[in-house]
C-alpha positions in Angstrom: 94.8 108.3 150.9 94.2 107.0 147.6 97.0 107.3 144.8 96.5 110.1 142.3 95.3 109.1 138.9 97.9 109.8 136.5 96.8 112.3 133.9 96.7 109.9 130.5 94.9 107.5 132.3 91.8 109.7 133.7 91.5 110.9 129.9 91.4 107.5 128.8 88.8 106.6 131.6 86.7 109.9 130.9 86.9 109.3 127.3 85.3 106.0 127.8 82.6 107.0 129.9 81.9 109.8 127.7 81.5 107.9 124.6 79.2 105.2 126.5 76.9 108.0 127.6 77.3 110.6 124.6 77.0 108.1 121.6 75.5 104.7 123.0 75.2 103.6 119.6 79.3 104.1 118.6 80.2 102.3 122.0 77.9 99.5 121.6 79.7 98.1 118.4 82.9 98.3 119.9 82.2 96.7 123.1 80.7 94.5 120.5 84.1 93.9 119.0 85.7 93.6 121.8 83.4 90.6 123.1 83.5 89.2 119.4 87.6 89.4 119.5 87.2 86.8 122.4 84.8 84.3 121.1 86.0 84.1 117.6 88.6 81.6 116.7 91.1 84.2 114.5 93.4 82.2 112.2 94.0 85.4 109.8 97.5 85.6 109.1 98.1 88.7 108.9 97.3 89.6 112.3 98.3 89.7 116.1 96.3 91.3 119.5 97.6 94.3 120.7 98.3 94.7 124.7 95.8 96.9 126.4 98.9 98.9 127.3 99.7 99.5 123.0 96.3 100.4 122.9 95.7 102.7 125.7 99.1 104.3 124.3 96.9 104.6 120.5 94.9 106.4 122.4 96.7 109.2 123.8 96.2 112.4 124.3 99.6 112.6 121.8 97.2 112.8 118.9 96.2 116.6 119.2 99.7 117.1 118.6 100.5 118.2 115.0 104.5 118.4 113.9 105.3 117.6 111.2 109.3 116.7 110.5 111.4 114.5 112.7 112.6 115.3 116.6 114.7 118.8 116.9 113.6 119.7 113.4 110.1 120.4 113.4 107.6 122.4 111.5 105.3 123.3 114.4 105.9 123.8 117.5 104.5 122.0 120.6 106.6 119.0 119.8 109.2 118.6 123.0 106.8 115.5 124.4 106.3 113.9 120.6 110.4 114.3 120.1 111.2 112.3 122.8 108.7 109.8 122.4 109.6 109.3 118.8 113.2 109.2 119.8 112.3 106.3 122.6 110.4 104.0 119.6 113.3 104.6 117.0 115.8 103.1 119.6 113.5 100.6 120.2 112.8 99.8 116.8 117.1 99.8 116.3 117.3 97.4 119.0 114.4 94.9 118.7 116.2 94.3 115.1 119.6 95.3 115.7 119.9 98.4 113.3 121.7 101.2 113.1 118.9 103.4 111.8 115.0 103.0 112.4 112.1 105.3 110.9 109.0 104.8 112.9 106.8 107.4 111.1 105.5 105.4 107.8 101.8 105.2 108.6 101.8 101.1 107.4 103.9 98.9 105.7 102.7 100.0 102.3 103.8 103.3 102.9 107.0 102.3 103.8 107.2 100.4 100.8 105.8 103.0 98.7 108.7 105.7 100.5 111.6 103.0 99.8 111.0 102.5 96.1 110.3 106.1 95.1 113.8 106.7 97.2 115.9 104.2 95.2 114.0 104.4 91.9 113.1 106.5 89.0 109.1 106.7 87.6 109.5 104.2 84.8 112.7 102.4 87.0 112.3 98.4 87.0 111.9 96.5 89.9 111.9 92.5 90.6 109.5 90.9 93.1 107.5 87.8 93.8 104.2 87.7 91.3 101.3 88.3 93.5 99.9 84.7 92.9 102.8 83.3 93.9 102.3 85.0 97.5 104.0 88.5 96.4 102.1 91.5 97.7 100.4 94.4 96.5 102.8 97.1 97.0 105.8 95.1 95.3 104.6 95.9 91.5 101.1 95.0 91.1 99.3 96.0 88.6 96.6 97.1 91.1 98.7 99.0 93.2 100.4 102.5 92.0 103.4 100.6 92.3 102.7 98.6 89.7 102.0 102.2 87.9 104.9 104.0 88.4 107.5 101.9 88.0 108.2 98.9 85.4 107.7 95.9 87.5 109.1 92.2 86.5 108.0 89.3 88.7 109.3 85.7 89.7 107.9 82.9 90.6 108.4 79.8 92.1 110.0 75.8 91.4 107.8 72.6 91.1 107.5 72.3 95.4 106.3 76.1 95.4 109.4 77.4 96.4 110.9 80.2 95.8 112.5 80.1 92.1 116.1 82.0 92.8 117.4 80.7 90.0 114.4 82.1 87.8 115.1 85.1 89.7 118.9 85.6 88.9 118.0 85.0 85.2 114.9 87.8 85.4 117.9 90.2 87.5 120.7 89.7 84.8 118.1 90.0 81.9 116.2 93.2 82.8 118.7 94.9 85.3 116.5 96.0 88.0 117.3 99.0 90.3 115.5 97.3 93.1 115.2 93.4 93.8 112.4 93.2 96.7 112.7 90.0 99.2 109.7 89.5 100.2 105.9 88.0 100.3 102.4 88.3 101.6 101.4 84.4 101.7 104.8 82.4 101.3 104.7 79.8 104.4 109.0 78.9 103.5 111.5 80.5 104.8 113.5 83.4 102.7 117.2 82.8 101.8 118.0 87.0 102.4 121.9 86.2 101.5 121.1 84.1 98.1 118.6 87.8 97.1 121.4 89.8 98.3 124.1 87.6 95.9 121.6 88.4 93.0 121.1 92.3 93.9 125.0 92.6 93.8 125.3 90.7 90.5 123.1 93.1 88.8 124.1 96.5 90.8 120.5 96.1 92.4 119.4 97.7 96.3 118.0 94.5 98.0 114.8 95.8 100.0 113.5 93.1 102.5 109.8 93.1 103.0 109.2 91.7 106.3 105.8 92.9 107.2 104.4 89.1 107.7 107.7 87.5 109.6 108.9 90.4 111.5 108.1 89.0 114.9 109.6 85.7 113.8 113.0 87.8 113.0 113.4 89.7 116.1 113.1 86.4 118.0 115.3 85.1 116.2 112.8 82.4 114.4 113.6 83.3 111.4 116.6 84.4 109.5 117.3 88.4 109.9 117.6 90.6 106.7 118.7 93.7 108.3 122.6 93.8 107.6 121.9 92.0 104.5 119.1 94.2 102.9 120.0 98.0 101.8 116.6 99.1 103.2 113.7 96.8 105.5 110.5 96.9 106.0 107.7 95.8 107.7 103.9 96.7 109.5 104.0 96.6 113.5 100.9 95.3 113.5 100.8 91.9 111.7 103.0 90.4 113.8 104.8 92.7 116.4 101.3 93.2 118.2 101.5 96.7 117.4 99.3 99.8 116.2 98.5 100.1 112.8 101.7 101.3 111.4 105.0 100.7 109.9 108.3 101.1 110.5 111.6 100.9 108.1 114.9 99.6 108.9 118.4 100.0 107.6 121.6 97.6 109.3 125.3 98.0 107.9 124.3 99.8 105.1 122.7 103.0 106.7 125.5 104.7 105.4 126.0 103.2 101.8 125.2 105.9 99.2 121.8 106.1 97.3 121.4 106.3 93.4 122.8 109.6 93.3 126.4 108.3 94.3 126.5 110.6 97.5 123.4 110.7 99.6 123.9 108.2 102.8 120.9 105.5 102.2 119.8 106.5 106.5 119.0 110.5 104.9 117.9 109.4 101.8 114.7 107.0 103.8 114.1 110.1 106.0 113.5 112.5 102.5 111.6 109.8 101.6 109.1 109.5 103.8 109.1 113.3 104.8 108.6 115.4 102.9 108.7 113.0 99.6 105.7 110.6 100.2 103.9 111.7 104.1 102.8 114.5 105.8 102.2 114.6 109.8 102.9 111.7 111.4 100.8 110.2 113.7 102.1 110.6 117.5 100.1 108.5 119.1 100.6 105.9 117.3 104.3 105.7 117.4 103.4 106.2 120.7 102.0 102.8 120.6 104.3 101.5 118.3 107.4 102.2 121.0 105.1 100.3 123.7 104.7 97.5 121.4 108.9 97.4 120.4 109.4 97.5 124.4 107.3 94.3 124.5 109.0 92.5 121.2 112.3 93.1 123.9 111.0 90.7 126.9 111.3 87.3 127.0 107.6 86.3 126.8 107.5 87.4 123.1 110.4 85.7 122.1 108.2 82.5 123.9 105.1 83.3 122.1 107.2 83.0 118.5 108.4 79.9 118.9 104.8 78.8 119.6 103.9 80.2 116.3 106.5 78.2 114.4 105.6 75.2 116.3 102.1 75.6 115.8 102.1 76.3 112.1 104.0 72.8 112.0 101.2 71.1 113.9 97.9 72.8 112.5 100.0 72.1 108.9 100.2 68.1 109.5 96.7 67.9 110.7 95.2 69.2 107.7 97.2 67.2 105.8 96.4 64.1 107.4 92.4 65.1 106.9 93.0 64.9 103.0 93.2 68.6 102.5 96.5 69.9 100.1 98.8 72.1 101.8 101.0 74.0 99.6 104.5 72.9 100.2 103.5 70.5 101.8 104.2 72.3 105.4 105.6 75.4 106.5 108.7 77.1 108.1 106.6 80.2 109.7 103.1 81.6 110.9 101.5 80.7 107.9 99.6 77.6 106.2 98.0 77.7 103.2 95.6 75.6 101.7 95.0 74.6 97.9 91.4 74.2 97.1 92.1 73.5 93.0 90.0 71.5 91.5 87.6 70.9 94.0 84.0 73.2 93.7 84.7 74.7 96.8 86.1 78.5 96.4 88.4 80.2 99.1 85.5 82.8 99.5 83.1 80.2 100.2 85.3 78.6 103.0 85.8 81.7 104.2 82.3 82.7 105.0 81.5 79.2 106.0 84.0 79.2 108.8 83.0 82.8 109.8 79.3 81.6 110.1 81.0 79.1 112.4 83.5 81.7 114.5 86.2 80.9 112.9 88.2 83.9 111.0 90.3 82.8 108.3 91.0 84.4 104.6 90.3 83.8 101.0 93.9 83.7 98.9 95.0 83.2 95.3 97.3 80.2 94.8 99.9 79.4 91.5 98.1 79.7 88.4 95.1 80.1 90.2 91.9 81.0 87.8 89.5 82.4 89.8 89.3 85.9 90.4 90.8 87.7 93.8 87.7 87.8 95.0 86.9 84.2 94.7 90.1 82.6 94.8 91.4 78.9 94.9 92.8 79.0 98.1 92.7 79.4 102.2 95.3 81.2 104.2 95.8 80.4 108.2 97.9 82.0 110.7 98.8 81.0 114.2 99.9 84.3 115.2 96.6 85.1 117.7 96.1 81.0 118.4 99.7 81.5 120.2 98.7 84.5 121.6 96.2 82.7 123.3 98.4 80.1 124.6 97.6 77.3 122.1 100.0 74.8 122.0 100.2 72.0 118.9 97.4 69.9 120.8 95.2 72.8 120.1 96.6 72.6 116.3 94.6 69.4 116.0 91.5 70.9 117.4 91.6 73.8 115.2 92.0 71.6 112.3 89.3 69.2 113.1 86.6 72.3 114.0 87.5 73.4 110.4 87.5 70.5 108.6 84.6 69.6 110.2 83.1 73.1 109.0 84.3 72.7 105.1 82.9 69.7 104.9 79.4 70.2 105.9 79.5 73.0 103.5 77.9 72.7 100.4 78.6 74.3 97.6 76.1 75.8 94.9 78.3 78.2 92.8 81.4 80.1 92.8 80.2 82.2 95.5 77.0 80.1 96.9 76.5 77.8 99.2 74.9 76.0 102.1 76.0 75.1 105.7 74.1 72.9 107.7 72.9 74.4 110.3 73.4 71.2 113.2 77.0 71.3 112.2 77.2 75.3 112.4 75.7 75.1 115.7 78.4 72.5 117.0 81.4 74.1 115.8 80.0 77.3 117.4 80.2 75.5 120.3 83.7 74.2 119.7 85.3 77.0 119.0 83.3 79.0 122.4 85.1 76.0 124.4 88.5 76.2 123.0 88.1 80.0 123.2 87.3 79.9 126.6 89.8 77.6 127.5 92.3 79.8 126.1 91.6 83.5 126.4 93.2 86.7 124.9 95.4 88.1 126.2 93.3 91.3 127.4 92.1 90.5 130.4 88.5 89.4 131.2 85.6 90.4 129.1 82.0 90.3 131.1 79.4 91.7 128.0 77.5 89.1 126.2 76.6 89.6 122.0 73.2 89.7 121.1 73.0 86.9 118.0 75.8 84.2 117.0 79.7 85.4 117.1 79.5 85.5 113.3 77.6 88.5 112.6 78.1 88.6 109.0 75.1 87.9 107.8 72.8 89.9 110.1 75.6 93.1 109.7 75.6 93.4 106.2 71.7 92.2 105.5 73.3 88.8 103.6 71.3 85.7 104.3 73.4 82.4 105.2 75.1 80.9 102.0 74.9 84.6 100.2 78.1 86.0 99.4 78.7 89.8 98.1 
């Protein structure tokens, strides 16, 4: 006798079959993407794959639940499932980073970010982050962002090896006195001294807020150096690097209990206000759902394997380049991330960008220092390894990565800021590159039978562009 199909799963499996027969055209593009996902070379930094298991757990049944609040003090009921699967990712969350309070609800980093600062700071309040050209992010006082609108924001920068500059930013702490010094960037490939931000923050009566969003799989396996006991408040995405759901999460170690600016409110209450009711509404179950599935896998000993492949790779794929005459800033790396300095040279980072995606390989377009093109131009390339280890590359794959895209930028030329022409021979052979290394080394999702109709970059024939035409 067969074994009973457990409820989730034939939901899942109906839902499938529904949306294959119901709306053909819906399921075609994403059985598209999924086939794409495994013949594309993805070097984007700021991402990782998702087990089928997080996403089958996105995909739950959990999201016709509405309750807003947090477990045993909800708004709705309906909630006794949702409680104790929030309850199971917060202790997750507390032990994959080894805090003493987790909030799993922020619906992305830059929520959490967003919930953090109007916690510890008054509209018009001043807070000190890395400039965005230096590799600071949106969220931490651009202009762009209503971060950047609602609060005074001073930046820092960095030293002569494009490092960061802690002694420009103890002189930028003591001179404008900010309520909030933020350690953290968005496309900084060193590693972060938490303790030297945490000696400035105390000098100045600052709450140090670690922004981990790009390293925070690297700090729970312990590749990189932890913030959580140093930093008042952490926070970080769960999908960039923890192969996670779209999501965020925020973190607080020793100083859960530390009072906030009004000299009484524990730091721990003061983040749960913050999100809820201060800056969110309903949370999303299902994918906390997801994001607990993901934490469980952060805990086993294959992740912690899979980030030191990332560090070593990052090493490998960084020498490579440089020793096929392209400039990487820093001259190396310490994480996930490699970025390349396309100054002076006629080639723009949106132009390498849709070049290698012409060819299968996914890579984005970044400002560098003092760059002078505009953000959606740019003077710079940024690479991750995050999905390359995924895959099971190891630093001989580094080298073919490298060679497949400098083979790419250089048969690219260049007619403008934003024009350009690849040679089609060349496109053709790097397609076929990256479909061998691809298949050599597949995702981690099992196998994938469907066949795209066109090449694996799309780009062109999606958006109506023709080859060399960027929008």
């Amino acid at each position: 006798m067969p074994e009973p199909v457990p409820p989730q799963a034939e939901l899942l499996h109906r839902g499938a079959a529904a949306l294959s027969a119901a709306d053909p055209e819906l399921a075609r593009l994403l059985d598209a993407e999924v086939v794409l996902q495994h013949a594309t070379l993805a070097m984007v930094a700021s991402t990782s794959i998702a087990d089928p298991s997080v996403l089958a757990a996105a995909g739950a049944a959990l999201s016709n639940v509405t309750a807003e609040g947090y477990p045993g003090a909800r708004y709705h009921p309906g909630a006794s499932q949702f409680d104790l699967v929030e309850r199971l990712a917060v202790e997750r969350a507390k032990q994959a980073f080894g805090a003493a309070y987790a909030n799993v609800q922020p619906h992305s980093c830059s929520s959490a970010n967003q919930a953090v600062l109007a916690a510890l700071v008054r509209p018009g309040g001043t807070i000190l982050a890395l400039d965005l050209d230096s590799g600071g992010h949106l969220t931490h006082g651009s202009p762009a962002s209503v971060t950047g609108m609602y609060y005074r924001a001073v930046h820092y920068g960095l030293d002569d090896e494009g490092r960061i500059d802690y002694e420009q930013v103890a002189a930028l702490a003591e001179e404008h006195r900010p309520s909030v010094l933020i350690a953290g960037t968005s496309a900084h490939p060193r590693t972060l001294d938490f303790a030297r931000f945490r000696a400035i923050a105390d000098s100045v009566g600052a709450y140090l807020v670690a922004d981990i969003s790009h390293i925070a799989g690297l700090v729970a396996a312990g590749e990189h150096p932890t913030p959580i006991d140093l930093a008042h408040a952490t926070t970080t995405s769960t999908y960039k690097q923890l192969g996670g759901p779209r999501g965020g999460l925020i973190l607080i170690g020793r100083e859960h209990a530390t009072p906030g600016p009004d000299g009484r409110t524990p730091l721990s209450r003061l983040m749960q206000r913050a999100v809820f009711p201060l800056s969110q509404g309903t949370p999303s179950p299902a994918a906390i759902a997801a994001k607990a599935r993901a934490l469980a896998l952060v805990a086993e000993p294959a992740f912690k394997e899979t980030m030191r492949l990332v560090v070593d790779n990052a090493a490998a794929l960084a020498d490579s380049l440089t020793a096929l005459g392209h400039r990487v800033l820093t001259g190396g790396t310490d994480n996930h991330m490699v970025l390349i300095d396309l100054t002076g040279r006629p080639m723009t980072g949106v132009i390498a960008e849709r070049a290698l995606e012409e060819c299968g390989i996914l890579a984005n377009r970044n400002r560098v220092p003092d760059d002078t093109r505009p953000p959606l131009v740019t003077s710079g390339l940024r690479l991750g390894t995050n999905i390359l280890a995924q895959r099971g590359m190891g630093p001989a794959g580094m080298r073919s990565c490298a060679a497949l895209l400098h083979r790419v930028l250089e048969a690219t030329v260049v007619r403008g800021e934003r024009e350009y022409v690849l040679d089609a021979g060349e496109r053709d052979a790097v397609r076929a590159g990256v479909a061998e290394l691809c298949a050599r080394y597949p995702l981690p999702l099992g196998p994938v039978s469907g066949v795209l109709d066109g090449p694996v970059s799309a780009v062109p024939a999606v958006f109506g562009l023709r080859a060399g035409e960027v929008p």
